[in-house]
C-alpha positions in Angstrom: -76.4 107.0 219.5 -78.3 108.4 216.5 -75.7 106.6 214.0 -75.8 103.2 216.5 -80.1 103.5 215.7 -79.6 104.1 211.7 -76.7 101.3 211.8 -79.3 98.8 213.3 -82.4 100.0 210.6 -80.4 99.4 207.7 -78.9 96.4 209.6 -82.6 95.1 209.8 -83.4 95.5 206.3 -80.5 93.3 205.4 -81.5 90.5 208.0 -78.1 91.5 210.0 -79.2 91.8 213.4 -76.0 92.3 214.8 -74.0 90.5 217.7 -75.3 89.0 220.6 -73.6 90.0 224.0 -74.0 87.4 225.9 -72.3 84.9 224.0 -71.3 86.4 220.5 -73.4 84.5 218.0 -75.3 85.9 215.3 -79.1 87.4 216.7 -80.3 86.0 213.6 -79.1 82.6 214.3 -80.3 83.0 218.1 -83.9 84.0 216.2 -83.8 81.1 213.7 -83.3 78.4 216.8 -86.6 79.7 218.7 -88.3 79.8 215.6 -89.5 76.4 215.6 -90.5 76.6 219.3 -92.9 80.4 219.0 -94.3 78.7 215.9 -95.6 75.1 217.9 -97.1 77.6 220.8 -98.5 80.0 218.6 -100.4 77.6 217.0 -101.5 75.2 219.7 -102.4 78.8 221.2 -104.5 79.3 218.5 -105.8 75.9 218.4 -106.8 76.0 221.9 -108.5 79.0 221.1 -111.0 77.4 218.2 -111.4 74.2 220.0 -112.5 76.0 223.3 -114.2 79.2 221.8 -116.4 78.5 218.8 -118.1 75.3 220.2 -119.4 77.3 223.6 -120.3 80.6 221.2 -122.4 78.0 219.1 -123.8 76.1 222.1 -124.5 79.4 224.0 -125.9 81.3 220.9 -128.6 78.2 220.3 -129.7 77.8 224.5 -129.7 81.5 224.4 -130.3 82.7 228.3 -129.8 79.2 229.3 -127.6 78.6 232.5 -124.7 77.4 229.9 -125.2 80.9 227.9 -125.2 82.4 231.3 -121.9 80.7 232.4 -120.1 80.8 229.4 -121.0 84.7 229.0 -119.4 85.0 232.4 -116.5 82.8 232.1 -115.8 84.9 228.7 -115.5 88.2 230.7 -113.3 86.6 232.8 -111.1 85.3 230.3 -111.0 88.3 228.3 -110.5 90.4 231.8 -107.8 88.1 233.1 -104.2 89.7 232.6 -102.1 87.0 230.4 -99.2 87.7 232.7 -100.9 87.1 236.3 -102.6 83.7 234.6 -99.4 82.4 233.8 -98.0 82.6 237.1 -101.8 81.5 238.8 -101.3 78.6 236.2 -97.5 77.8 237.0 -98.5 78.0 241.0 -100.9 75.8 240.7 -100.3 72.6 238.3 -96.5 73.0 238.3 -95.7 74.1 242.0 -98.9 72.7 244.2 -100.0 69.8 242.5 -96.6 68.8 240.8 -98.6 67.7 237.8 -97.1 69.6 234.7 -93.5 71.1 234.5 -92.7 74.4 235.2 -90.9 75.0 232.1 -89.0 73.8 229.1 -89.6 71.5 225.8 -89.4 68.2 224.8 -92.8 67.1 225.3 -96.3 67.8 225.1 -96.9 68.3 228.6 -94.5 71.0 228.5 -97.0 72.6 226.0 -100.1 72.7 228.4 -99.5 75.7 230.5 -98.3 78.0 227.7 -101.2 77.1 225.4 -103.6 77.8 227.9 -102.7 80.9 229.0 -102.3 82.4 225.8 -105.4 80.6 224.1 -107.4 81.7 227.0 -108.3 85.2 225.9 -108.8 84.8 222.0 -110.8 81.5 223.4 -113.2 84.3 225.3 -113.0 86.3 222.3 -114.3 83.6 219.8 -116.9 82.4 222.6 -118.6 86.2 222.3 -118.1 86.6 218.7 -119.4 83.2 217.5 -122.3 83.6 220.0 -123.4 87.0 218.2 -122.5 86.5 214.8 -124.7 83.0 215.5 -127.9 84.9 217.2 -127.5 87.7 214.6 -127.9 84.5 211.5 -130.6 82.5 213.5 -132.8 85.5 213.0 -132.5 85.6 209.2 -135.1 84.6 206.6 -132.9 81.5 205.2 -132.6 80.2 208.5 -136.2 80.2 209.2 -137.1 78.8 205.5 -134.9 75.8 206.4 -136.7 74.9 209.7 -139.8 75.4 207.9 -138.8 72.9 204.9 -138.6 70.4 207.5 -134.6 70.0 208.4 -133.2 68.7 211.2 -132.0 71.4 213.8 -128.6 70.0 213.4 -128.4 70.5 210.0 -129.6 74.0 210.1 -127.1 75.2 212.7 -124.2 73.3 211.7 -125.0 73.7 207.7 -126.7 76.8 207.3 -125.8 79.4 210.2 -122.4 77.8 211.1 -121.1 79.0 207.6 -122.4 82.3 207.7 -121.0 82.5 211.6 -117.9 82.2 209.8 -117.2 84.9 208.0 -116.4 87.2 211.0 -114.4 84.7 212.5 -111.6 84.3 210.2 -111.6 87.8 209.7 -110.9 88.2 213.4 -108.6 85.2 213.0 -106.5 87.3 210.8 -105.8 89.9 213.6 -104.4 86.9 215.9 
């Protein structure tokens, strides 16, 4: 067993993966041909993520204790609470089983994406809500921010100009971790 484990190290090091058993094909062929497929959810994932995340932070961070700040805090615990696993199959039961709207799994098109994307962008989505929403309270309160309103600029322009860019900086850090 002990030679079988250093046989599959140094195996791993040379990109030899070995044999499958099921059908006998190279495991790095196997990994190549789902390569394409992990890559396209991954990043619409990810993209569901930003899309969903940053704009309620930034919203929720400029009507700070608003009902919308108050909902999207909450919705945020929930997401970030919410086991990934016991989504899916909430997700699957519902638009794929009940409603018959989305499929229940498989490629090919981009409905097929849908379920996936939400239930893995669902929790870094609830992770960038609460970050951007800090990082974006933390900036309002800073001397720049309140030497812009004072020259006179449009609110728009300070968040989305000013603070946004600062906001940031954490972000894509965090970003890096996904």
């Amino acid at each position: 067993l002990i030679v079988q484990f250093f046989r599959f190290l140094f195996g791993m090091f040379t990109l030899d993966f070995g044999t499958s058993y099921k059908d006998g094909m190279p495991v790095l062929t196997k990994l190549l041909e789902a390569l394409p497929y992990t890559a396209q959810l991954t990043f619409s994932g990810i993209l569901l993520a930003l899309v969903v995340g940053i704009p309620a932070g930034i919203i929720s961070a400029t009507k700070q204790y608003s009902i919308f700040d108050r909902i999207a805090s909450v919705l945020a615990l929930i997401g970030f609470s919410t086991p990934n696993f016991w989504l899916s199959i909430m997700l699957i039961l519902v638009f794929s089983v009940n409603l018959q709207w989305l499929p229940v799994s498989g490629t090919g098109s981009i409905l097929h994406l849908v379920l996936p994307s939400i239930a893995l962008g669902l929790q870094s989505a609830a992770v960038f809500t609460r970050m951007t929403r800090s990082s974006m309270l933390e900036v309002l309160n800073m001397d720049y921010i309140r030497t812009a309103r004072a020259k006179g600029l449009k609110e728009s322009v300070v968040i989305n100009k000013h603070a946004f860019r600062n906001t940031l900086i954490p972000l894509v850090t965090s970003m890096a971790g996904l």
